[in-house]
C-alpha positions in Angstrom: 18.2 -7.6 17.6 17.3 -8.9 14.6 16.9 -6.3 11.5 13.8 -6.4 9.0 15.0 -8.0 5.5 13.4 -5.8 2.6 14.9 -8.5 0.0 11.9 -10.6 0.3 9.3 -7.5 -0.4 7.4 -8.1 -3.5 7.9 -5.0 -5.4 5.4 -3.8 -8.1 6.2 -1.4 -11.1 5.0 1.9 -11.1 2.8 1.1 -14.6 0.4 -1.1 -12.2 -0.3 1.8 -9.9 -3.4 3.7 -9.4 -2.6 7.3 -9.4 -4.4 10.1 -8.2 -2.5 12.8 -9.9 -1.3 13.4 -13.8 1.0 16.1 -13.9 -0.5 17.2 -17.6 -4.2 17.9 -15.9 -3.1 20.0 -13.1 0.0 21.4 -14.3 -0.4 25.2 -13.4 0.1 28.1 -16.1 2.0 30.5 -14.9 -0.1 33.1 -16.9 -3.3 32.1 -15.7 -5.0 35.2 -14.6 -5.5 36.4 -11.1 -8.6 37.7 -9.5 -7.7 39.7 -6.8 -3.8 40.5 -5.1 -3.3 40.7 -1.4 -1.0 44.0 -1.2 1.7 42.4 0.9 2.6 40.2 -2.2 3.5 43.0 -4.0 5.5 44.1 -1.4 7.4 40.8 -1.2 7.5 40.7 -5.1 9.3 44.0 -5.1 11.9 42.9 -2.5 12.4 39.9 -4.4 13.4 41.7 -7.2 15.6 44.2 -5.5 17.2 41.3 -3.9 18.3 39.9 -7.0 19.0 43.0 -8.7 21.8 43.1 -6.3 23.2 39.6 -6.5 21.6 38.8 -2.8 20.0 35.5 -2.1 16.4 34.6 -2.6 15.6 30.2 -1.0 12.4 29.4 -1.7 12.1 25.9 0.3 8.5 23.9 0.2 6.9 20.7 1.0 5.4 18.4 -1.3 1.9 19.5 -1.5 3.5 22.4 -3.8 4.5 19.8 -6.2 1.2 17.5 -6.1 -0.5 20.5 -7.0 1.4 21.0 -10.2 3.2 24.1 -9.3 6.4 23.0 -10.4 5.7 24.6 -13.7 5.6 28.3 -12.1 8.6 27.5 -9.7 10.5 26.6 -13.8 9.4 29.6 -14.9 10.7 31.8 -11.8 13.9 29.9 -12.3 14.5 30.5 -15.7 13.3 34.0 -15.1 15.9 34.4 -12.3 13.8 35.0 -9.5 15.1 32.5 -7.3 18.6 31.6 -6.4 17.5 28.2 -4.0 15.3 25.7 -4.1 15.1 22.9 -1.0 12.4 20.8 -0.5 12.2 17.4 1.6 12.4 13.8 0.1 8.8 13.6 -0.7 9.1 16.9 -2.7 11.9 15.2 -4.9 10.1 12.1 -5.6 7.0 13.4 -6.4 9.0 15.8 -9.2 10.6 12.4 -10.5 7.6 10.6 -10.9 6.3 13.2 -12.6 8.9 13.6 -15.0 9.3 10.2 -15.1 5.9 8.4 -16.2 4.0 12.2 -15.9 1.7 10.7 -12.7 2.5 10.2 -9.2 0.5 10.3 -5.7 -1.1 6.8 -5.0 -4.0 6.1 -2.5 -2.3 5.4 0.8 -5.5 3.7 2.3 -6.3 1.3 -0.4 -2.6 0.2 -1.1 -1.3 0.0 3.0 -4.6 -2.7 3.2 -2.6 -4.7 0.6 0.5 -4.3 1.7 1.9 -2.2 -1.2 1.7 1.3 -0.2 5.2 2.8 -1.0 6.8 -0.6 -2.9 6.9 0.5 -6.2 10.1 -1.0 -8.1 11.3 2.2 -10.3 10.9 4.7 -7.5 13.0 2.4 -4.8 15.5 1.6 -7.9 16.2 4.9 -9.5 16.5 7.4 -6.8 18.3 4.9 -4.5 20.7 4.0 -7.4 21.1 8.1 -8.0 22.2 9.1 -4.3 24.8 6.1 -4.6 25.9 7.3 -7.6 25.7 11.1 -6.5 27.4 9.6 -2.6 30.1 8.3 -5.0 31.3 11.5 -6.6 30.7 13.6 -3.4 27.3 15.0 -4.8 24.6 16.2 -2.7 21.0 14.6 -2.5 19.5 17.1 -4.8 22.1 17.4 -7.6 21.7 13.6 -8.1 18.3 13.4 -8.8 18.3 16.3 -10.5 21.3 15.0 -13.0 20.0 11.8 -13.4 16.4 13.5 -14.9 18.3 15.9 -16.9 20.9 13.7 -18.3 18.5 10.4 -18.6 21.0 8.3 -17.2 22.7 7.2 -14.0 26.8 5.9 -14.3 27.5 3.5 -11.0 31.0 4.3 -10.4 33.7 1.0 -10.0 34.3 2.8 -6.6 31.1 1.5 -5.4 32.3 -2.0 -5.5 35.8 -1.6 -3.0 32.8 -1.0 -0.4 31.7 -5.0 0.1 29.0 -3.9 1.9 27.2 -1.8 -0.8 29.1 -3.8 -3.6 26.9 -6.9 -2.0 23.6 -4.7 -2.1 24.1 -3.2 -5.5 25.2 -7.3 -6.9 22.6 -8.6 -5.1 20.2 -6.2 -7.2 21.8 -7.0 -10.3 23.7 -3.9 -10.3 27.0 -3.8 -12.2 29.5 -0.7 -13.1 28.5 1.4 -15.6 25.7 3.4 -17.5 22.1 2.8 -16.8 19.6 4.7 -19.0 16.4 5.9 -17.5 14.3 8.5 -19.4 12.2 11.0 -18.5 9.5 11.8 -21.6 7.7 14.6 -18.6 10.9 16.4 -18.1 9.8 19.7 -19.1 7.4 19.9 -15.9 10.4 19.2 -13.7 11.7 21.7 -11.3 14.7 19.3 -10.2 15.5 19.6 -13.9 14.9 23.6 -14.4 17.3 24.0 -11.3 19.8 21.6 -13.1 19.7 23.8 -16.6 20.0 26.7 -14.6 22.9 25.8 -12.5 20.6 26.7 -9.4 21.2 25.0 -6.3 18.6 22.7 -5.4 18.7 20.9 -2.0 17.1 17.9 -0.4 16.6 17.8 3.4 15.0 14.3 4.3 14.2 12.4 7.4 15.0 9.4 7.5 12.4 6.7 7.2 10.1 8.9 6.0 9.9 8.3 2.8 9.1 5.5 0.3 12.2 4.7 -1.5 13.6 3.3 2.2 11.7 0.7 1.4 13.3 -0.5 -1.1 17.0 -2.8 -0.5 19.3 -0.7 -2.7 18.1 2.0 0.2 21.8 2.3 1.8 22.0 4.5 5.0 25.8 5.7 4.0 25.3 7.2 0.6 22.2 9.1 1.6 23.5 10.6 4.3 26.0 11.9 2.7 24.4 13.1 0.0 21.8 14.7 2.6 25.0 16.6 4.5 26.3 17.9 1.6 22.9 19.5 0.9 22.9 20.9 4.6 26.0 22.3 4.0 25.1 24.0 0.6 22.1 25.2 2.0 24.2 26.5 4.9 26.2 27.8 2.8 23.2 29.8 0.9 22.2 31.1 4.4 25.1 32.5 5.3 25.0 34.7 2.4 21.0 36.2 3.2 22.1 39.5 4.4 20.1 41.8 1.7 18.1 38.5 0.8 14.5 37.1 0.7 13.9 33.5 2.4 10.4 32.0 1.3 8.8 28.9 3.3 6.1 27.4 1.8 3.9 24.3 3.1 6.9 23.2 4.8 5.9 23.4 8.5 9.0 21.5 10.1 11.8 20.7 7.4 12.0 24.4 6.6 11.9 26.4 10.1 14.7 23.2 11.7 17.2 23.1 8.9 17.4 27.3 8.6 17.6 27.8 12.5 20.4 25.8 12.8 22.0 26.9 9.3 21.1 30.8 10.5 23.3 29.7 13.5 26.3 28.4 11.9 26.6 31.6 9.8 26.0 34.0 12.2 28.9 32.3 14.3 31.2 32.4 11.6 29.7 36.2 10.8 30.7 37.6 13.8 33.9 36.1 13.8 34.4 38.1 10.7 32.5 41.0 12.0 29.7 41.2 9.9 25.8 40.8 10.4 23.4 38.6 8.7 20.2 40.5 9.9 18.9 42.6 7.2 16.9 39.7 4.9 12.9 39.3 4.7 11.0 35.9 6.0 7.7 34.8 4.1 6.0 32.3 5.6 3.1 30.6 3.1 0.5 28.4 4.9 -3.3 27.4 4.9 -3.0 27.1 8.9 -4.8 29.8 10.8 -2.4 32.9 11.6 -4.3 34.7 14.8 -1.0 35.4 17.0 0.2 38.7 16.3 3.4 37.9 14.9 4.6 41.4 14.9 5.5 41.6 18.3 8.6 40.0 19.9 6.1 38.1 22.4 5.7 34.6 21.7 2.4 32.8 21.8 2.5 31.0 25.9 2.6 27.1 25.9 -1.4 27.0 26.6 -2.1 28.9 22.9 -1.9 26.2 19.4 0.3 29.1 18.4 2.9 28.3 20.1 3.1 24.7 18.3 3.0 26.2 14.8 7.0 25.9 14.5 7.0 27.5 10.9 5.9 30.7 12.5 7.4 30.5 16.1 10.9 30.2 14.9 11.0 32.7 11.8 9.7 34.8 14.0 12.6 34.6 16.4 15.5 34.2 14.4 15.8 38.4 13.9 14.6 39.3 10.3 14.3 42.8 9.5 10.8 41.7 8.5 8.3 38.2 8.8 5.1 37.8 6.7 2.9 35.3 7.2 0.9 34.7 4.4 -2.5 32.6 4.7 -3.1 31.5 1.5 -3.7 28.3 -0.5 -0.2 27.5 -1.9 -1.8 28.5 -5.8 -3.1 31.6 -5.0 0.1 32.7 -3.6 2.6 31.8 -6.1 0.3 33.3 -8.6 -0.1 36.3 -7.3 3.8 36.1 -6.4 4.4 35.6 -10.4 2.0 37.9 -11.4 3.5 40.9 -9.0 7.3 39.8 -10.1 6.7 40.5 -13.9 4.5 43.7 -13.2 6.9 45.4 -11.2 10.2 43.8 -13.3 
């Protein structure tokens, strides 16, 4: 069958592109003042801190929407604050983070640019982050790491390896892409989380789905060096999981990346766990969401086929995967990480 070529797109820059979102307007202060505190925040504020007190694991994993509305700034400060111990988010999370930090503005207007033919084909965007998982692929780096490296260190370096390959050596030539250092800065840096979890030395993991995102779009997309940079951040995030026993995990707008990758990283660990006769049971679940949470969660009966409930995956599967404890909290994505922040430096 024959394949789609994505060498004849017309790519535009990113300067020419409407955006709905400037990372300078709606970056949020993590000081800004809070108006009223739901009581189970505090309670998950103070077993974040105990969890952290004792070296145990807190993830915090999201979805994009956390990102578009310019949280990044309070997820820095956690991070430099040492609140948090994991960050994973899906490919949309990570590109919207490196636009920002890259030209400070990201989020175009699907409907008006699909009409045209342009939705998603934005040169820098395709270029970069394509160029960074090769490069990251190359020196057995994970999805997130690259990305993160190349906003911190403004630069990307194309290792000679990538040309023994004639298959990528022909896509990277065909681009105009030789060996060696390419600078790309980023003047917004300072609003990045990919960058914050880079200065940190916090792990910070990308868990995509492939297709879904713009930069496979573009032709230096190459299937290889993204997913391997993808598995190694499975594995690190695995490898997070299996060390939750005492530990907080946080989802947060992420209603399918989230709940799939930690069921079947919970599983993995537990195997090896019991192997070494040891439990990984005794960690706390926070589920944020705007989606209605009627089901009584509490209970260990799960919603029948006939109720929504039962198709709200983020909650369904926390809630089976044997937590000491599952919160759902239904609360704009703002409100709750403010209130989160607030609680974490009262009861510090």
């Amino acid at each position: 069958m024959k394949l789609f070529d994505r060498t004849k797109i017309n790519f535009s820059s990113l300067a020419l592109r409407n955006n709905k979102t400037s990372i300078e307007e709606i970056a949020i202060n993590p000081d800004f003042p809070i108006k009223k505190l739901d009581n189970r925040v505090r309670e998950i504020a103070k077993e974040i801190i105990n969890s952290r007190k004792n070296n145990k694991q807190v993830i915090v994993t999201f979805g994009a929407h956390l990102i578009k509305n310019g949280l990044g700034p309070l997820l820095k400060r956690m991070v430099e604050e040492g609140y948090i111990s994991h960050l994973a988010t899906n490919g949309a999370g990570s590109i919207h983070d490196w636009e920002f930090a890259f030209q400070g503005m990201t989020e175009e207007d699907v409907r008006e640019y699909i009409k045209k033919g342009q939705f998603g084909l934005w040169e820098e965007t395709g270029k970069y982050i394509n160029l960074a998982l090769i490069s990251g692929a190359l020196r057995e780096k994970g999805y997130g790491e690259s990305i993160c490296e190349m906003i911190h260190k403004d630069r990307l370096i194309i290792p000679n390896e990538g040309y023994t390959n004639l298959k990528l050596a022909k896509k990277l030539r065909e681009q105009n892409i030789e060996p060696g250092e390419i600078e790309i800065t980023h003047p917004f840096k300072e609003y990045s989380v990919q960058n914050a979890a880079f200065s940190n030395n916090i792990p910070f993991t990308v868990h995509p789905g492939f297709g879904y995102d713009i930069i496979y779009s573009h032709p230096l997309s190459d299937g290889a060096s993204i997913g391997e940079a993808a598995e190694i951040d499975f594995l690190k995030f695995g490898n997070s999981v299996s060390e939750l026993e005492g530990g907080v995990y946080m989802s947060i707008g992420s209603a399918i990346m989230s709940p799939m990758i930690f069921e079947k990283s919970l599983s993995m660990a537990r195997n090896i766990a019991n192997q070494e006769k040891r439990g990984i049971k005794n960690f706390t679940i926070v589920v944020n969401d705007i989606q209605k949470g009627e089901w009584k969660w509490k209970t260990d009966i799960e919603p029948p086929k006939n109720n929504p409930a039962y198709y709200l995956r983020f909650c369904k599967t926390f809630n089976r995967v044997g937590a000491k404890e599952m919160y759902y909290i239904e609360m704009d994505n703002k409100d709750f990480l403010l209130q989160l922040y607030h609680c974490l430096k009262n009861e510090r």
